[in-house]
N, C-alpha and C positions, 0 to 999 in steps of 0.2 A: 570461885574459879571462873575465869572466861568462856564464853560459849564461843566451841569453835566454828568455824565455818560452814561442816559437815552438817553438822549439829544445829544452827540456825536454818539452813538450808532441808533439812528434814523439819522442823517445826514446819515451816511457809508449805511446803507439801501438803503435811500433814493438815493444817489451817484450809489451804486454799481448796481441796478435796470437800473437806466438810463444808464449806459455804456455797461452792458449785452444788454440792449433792443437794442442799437443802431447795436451791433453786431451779432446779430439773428436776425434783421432786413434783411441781404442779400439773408435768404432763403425766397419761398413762401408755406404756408402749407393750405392744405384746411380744414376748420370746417365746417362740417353739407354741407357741396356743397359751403362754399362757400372759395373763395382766399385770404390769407390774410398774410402778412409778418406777419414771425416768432415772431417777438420783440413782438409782443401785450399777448405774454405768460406772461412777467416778465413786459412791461411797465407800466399799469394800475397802477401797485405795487406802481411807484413813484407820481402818483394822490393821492393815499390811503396815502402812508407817507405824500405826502405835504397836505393832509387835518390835519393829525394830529400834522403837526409840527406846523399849525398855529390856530388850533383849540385850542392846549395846550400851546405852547408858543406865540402865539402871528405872526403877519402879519411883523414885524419888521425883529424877528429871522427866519422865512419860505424867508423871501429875502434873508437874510446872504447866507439862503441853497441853493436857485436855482440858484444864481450867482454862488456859490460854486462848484455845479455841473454843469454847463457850463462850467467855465474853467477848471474843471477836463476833459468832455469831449472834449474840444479843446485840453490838452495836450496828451490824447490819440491818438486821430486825426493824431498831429503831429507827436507824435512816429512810428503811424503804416507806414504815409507818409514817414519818412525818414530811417524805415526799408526796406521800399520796393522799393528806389532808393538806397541804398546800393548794391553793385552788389555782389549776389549771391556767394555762396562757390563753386568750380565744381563738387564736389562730390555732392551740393544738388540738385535737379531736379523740386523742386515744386513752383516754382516762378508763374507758373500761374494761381493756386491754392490760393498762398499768395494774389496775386491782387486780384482777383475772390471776398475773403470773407474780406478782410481787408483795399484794395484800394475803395477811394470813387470819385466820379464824384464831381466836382464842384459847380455844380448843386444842387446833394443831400445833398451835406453838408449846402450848404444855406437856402436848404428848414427845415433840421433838427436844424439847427439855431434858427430860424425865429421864426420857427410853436414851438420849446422847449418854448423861451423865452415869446412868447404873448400869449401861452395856460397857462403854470405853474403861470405867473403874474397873468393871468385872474382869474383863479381858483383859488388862496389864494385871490383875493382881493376880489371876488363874497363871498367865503366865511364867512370870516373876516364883511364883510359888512350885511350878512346876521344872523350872528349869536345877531348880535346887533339887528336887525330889528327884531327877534323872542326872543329875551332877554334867549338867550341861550337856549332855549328849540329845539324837533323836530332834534336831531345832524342827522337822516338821512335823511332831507328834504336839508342840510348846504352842506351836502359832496354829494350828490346824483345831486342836484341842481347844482353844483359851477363846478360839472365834467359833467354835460349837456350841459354847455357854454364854461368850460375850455377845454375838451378833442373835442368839435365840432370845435373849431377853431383849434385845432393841430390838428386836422385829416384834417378839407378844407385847411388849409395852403400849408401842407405837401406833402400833396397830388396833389394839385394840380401847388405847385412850380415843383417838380420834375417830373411829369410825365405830365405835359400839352404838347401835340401837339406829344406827344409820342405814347399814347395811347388811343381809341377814345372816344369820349367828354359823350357818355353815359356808357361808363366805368368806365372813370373817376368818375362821380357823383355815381356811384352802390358801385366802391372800397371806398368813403369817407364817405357814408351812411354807410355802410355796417362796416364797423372801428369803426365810432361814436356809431353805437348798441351796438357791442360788448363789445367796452371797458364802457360803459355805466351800461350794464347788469354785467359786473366784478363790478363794482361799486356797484351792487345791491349787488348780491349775496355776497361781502364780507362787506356788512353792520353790519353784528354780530361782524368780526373782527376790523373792527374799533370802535365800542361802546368797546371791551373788549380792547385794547390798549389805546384808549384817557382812559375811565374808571382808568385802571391802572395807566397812567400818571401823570393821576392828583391826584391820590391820594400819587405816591412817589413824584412830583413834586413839592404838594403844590399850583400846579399853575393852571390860569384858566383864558387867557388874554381875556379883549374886548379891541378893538383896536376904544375908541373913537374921540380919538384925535392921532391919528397914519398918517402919511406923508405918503400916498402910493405911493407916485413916485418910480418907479423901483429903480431908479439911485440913491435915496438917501440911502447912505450904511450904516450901523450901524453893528460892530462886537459885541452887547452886545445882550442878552435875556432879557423880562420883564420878574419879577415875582410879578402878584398880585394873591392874592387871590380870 
């Protein structure tokens, strides 16, 4: 089936969210006292799209997207890596600058791996699973719920791949508490916006999947969208 316009246009959201977030991730900014890397302004955003990609199309087409944005952001990865072993112009001077916000430790690329791939799965399949089990009613119990569980394991993943034994062990637990709120409370507060986007979806979409008989293994790929009504 063709991807329709709506439908490429929520992937690039959803995409471009996740590569902003990963790179506003290097600053730390305080809300209300407390510390918290930058990314979590624009990352929630890609919880929000992937509740709607799989709420309106389906658990099938939300995997096409989070593989999709994975290796979008591995090729970014790569590019900024092999800008930043390229040796410099003479005349330019901000090479340590460049590293600073663009260069990544080994470390945190794995935990942003990791913690992406088994929060975003978790979340479209708590979803997807729960929208069956309430026969599609409640959508802010589906997306509220699925980012209680999805955004809790990227936040302990995440957090505590990259910064264990770095920073100390009651920090540690206050920065992933502290993460999981927040981005949880984004989730609240933008509940009106996603009733008014799935709302609107489905009505140019036509579409309205449950995914009864859907294969949720990650791995299994499928470049098509359902549409049932």
């Amino acid at each position: 089936m063709k991807a329709s316009f709506w439908f490429v246009a929520l992937t690039a959201l959803f995409v471009t969210c996740l590569l902003t977030a990963n790179i506003l991730a290097v600053k730390l900014i305080t809300i209300f006292g407390f510390v918290l890397p930058a990314g979590v302004i624009v990352f929630p955003l890609s919880y929000l799209f992937g509740d709607v990609l799989t709420e309106v199309y389906g658990y099938k087409a939300a995997r096409s997207v989070i593989w999709l944005g994975f290796f979008c952001n591995l090729l970014a990865v790569i590019a900024f890596y092999l800008g930043g072993i390229i040796p410099a112009a003479p005349i330019w001077q901000d090479q340590g600058a460049y590293n600073a916000i663009l260069g990544f430790t080994p470390v945190t690329l794995l935990a942003s791996f990791i913690s992406y791939i088994i929060g975003e799965f978790t979340n479209a399949f708590v979803l997807a699973r729960l929208k069956i089990a309430t026969q599609g009613r409640w959508l802010w119990l589906r997306t509220i719920g699925s980012t209680l569980i999805g955004e809790g394991l990227d936040s302990l993943i995440f957090i505590s791949i990259a910064f264990w034994g770095r920073i100390p062990t009651s920090l540690l637990l206050t920065t992933i508490l502290t993460q999981w709120a927040f981005k949880v409370l984004y989730e609240v507060v933008a509940t009106p916006l996603t009733y008014g986007i799935v709302g609107f979806l489905k009505r140019q979409e036509q579409s309205d999947i449950y995914d009864y008989h859907t294969n949720f293994n990650p791995f299994a790929f499928s470049l098509q969208t359902q549409k049932e009504k």
